[in-house]
C-alpha positions in Angstrom: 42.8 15.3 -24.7 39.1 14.8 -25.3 37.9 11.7 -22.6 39.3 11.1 -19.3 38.1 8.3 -16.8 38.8 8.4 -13.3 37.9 5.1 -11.5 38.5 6.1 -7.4 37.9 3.4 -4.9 39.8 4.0 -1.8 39.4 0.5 -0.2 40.9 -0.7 -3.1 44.7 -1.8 -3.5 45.0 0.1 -6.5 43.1 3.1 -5.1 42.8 5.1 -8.3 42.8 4.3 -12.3 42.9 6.9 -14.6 42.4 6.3 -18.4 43.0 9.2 -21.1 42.2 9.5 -24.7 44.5 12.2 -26.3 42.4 13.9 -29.8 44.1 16.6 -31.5 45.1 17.4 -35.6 47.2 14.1 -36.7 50.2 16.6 -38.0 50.8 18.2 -34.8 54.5 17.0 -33.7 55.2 15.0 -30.3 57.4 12.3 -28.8 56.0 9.5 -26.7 55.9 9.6 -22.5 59.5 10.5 -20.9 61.0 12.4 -18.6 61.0 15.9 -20.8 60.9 18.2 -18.3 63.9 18.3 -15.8 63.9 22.1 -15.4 59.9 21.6 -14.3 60.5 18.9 -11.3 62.5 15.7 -11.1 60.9 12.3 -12.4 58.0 14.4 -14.0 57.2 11.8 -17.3 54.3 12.4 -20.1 54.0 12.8 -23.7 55.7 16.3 -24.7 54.0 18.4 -27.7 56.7 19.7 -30.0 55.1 23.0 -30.5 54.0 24.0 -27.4 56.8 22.3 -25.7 54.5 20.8 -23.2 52.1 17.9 -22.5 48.5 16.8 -22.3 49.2 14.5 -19.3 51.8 14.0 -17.1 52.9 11.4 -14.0 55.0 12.1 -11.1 55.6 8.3 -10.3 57.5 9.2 -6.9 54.3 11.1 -5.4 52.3 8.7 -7.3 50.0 11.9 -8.9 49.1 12.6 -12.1 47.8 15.5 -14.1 45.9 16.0 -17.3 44.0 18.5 -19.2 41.2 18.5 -21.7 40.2 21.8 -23.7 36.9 23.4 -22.6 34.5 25.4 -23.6 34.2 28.7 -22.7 35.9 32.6 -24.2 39.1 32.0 -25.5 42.3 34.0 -24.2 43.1 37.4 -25.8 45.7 36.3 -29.1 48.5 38.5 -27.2 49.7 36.6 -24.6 48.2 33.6 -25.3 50.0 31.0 -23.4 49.9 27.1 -24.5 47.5 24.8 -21.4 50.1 22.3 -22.2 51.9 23.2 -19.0 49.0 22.9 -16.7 49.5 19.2 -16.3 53.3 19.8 -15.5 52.0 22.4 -12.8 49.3 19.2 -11.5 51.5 16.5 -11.5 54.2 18.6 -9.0 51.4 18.9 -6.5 50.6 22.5 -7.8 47.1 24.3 -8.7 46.2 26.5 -10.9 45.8 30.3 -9.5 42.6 32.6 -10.8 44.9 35.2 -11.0 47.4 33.9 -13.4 44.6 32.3 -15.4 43.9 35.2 -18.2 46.4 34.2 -20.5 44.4 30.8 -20.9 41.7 29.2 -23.3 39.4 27.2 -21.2 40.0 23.8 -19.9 39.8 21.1 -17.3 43.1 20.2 -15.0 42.2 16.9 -13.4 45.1 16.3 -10.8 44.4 12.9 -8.8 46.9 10.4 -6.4 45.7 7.7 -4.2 44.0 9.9 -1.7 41.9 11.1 -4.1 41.2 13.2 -7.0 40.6 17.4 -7.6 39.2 18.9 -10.9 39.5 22.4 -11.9 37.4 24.1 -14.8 38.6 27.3 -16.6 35.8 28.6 -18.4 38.0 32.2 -19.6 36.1 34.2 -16.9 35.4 32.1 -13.7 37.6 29.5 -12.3 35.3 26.3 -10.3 36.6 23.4 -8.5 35.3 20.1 -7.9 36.5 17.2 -5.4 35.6 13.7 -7.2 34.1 11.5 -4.7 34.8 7.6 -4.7 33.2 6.2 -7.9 33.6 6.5 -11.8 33.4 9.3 -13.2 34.1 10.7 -17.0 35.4 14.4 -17.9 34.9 15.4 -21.5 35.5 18.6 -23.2 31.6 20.2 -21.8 33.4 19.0 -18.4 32.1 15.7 -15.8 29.6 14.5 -17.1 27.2 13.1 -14.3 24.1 12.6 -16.4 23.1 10.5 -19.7 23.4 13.7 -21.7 26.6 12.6 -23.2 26.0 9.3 -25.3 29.8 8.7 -24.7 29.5 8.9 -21.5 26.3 7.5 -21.1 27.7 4.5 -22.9 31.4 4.1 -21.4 30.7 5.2 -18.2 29.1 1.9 -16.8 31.0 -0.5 -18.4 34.1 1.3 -16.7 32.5 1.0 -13.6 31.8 -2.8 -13.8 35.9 -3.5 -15.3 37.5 -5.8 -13.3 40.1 -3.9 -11.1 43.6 -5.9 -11.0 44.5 -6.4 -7.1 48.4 -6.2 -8.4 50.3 -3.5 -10.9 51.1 -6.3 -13.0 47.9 -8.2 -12.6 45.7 -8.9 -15.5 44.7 -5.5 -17.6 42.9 -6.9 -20.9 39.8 -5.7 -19.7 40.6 -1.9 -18.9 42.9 -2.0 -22.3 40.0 -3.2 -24.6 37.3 -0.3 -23.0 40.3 2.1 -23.2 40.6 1.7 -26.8 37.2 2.2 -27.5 35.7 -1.4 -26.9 35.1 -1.7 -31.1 32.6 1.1 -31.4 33.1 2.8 -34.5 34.5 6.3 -35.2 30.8 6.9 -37.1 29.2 6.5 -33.8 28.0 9.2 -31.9 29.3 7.0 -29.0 32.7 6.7 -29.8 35.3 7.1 -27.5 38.3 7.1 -30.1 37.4 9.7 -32.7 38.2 10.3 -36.5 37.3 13.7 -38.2 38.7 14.7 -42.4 38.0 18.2 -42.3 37.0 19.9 -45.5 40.6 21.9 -45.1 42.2 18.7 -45.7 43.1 18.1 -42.4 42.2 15.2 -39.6 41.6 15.5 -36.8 41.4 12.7 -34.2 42.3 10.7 -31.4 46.0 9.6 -31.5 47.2 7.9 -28.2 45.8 6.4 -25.5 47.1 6.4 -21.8 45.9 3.6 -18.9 47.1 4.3 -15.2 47.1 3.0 -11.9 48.1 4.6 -8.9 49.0 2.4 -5.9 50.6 2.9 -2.4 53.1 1.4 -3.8 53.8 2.4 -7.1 52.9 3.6 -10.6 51.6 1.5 -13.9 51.8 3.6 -16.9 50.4 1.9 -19.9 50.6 3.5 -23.4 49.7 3.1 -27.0 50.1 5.0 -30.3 47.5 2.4 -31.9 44.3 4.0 -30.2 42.2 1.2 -31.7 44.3 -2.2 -30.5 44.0 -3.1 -27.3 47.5 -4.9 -27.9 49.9 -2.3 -28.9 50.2 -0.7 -24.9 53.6 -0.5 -23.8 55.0 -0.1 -20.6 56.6 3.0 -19.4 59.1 2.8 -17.5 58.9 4.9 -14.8 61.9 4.4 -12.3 
């Protein structure tokens, strides 16, 4: 996952919004959001990765929290014993943290894991492990990590047009809005802008974004919004998540 937006606003009845834009090579195998993972906590739901086995994001709607990872940058993990970060978000979700100790077998990344009550970001940089409490506010994690500045034109762009969306009083209030700015709000894949990305590598591969996840986290519940179609703010589904 390349872009994550966390829109925190405790006051709020839906407290916490999370948007995630999922980029990775467009012949890497995976199934759409569902419970995959019994053996890793009950009700755990997210896309799974076929060939790591785990996920880039995944919801526990019971303890309304999520967790999701984006690659960072940083020295990569020895090749022997290389483990896949695609159970990092399984660990977030179930209320756990990653441990320093435990963290050599890793490549770099961000863990984001966020509920109502607020929201906790890890970064993994393959030597030093940092953490960061996200105050109320919007806020945009990308793969150099949260972004606060106007040194990413991404998120120098997206960032305060997220922060002026609309926010639905009701799960199934009115989510046009946060669905068009979630699938890039029409800026093209050319742009250094661009929130949903497109790459044909000279190898013949492509690399690029390929789903899009919308969230919000309530008192009272869980919305979990989700499109293969990164570009059409029409093709979200509902998943369901009781």
């Amino acid at each position: 996952m390349c872009t994550v937006v966390v829109s925190i606003d405790p006051s709020a009845e839906i407290p916490l919004i999370v948007v995630g834009v999922r980029d990775e090579f467009t012949d890497r195998p995976w199934v759409p959001p569902a419970a995959h993972w019994p053996e890793s906590g009950p009700g755990l739901i997210g896309g799974r990765d076929l060939r790591a086995g785990g996920t880039w994001l995944a919801v526990d709607p019971g303890a309304r929290r999520v967790g999701a990872l984006l690659n960072g940058l940083g020295v990569l993990a020895p090749e022997e014993g290389r483990r896949s970060r695609g159970d990092l978000p399984l660990l977030a979700a179930a209320g756990g943290e990653p441990a320093e100790s435990d963290l050599g077998h890793y490549d770099p990344f961000h863990l984001l894991r966020a509920d109502p009550a607020g929201a906790r970001l890890w970064h993994w940089d393959g030597i030093t492990l940092e953490r960061d409490d996200l105050p109320p506010g919007t806020h945009m994690i990308v793969n150099s990590g949260w972004e606060r500045g106007a040194e990413n034109e991404r998120v120098a762009f997206f960032r305060p047009l997220f922060a002026k969306a609309g926010r639905p009083t009701e799960l199934d209030g009115p989510w046009e809005e946060w669905r068009e700015l979630a699938t890039g709000a029409g800026v093209p894949a050319e742009d250094p802008r661009t929130m949903i990305v497109h790459h044909e590598l000279p190898d013949g591969r492509t690399f690029g974004s390929g789903s899009v996840t919308l969230l919000a986290l309530a008192p009272d519940g869980v919305r979990y919004d989700f499109t293969a179609a990164p570009r059409d703010p029409g093709a979200f589904r509902e998943i369901r998540t009781e």
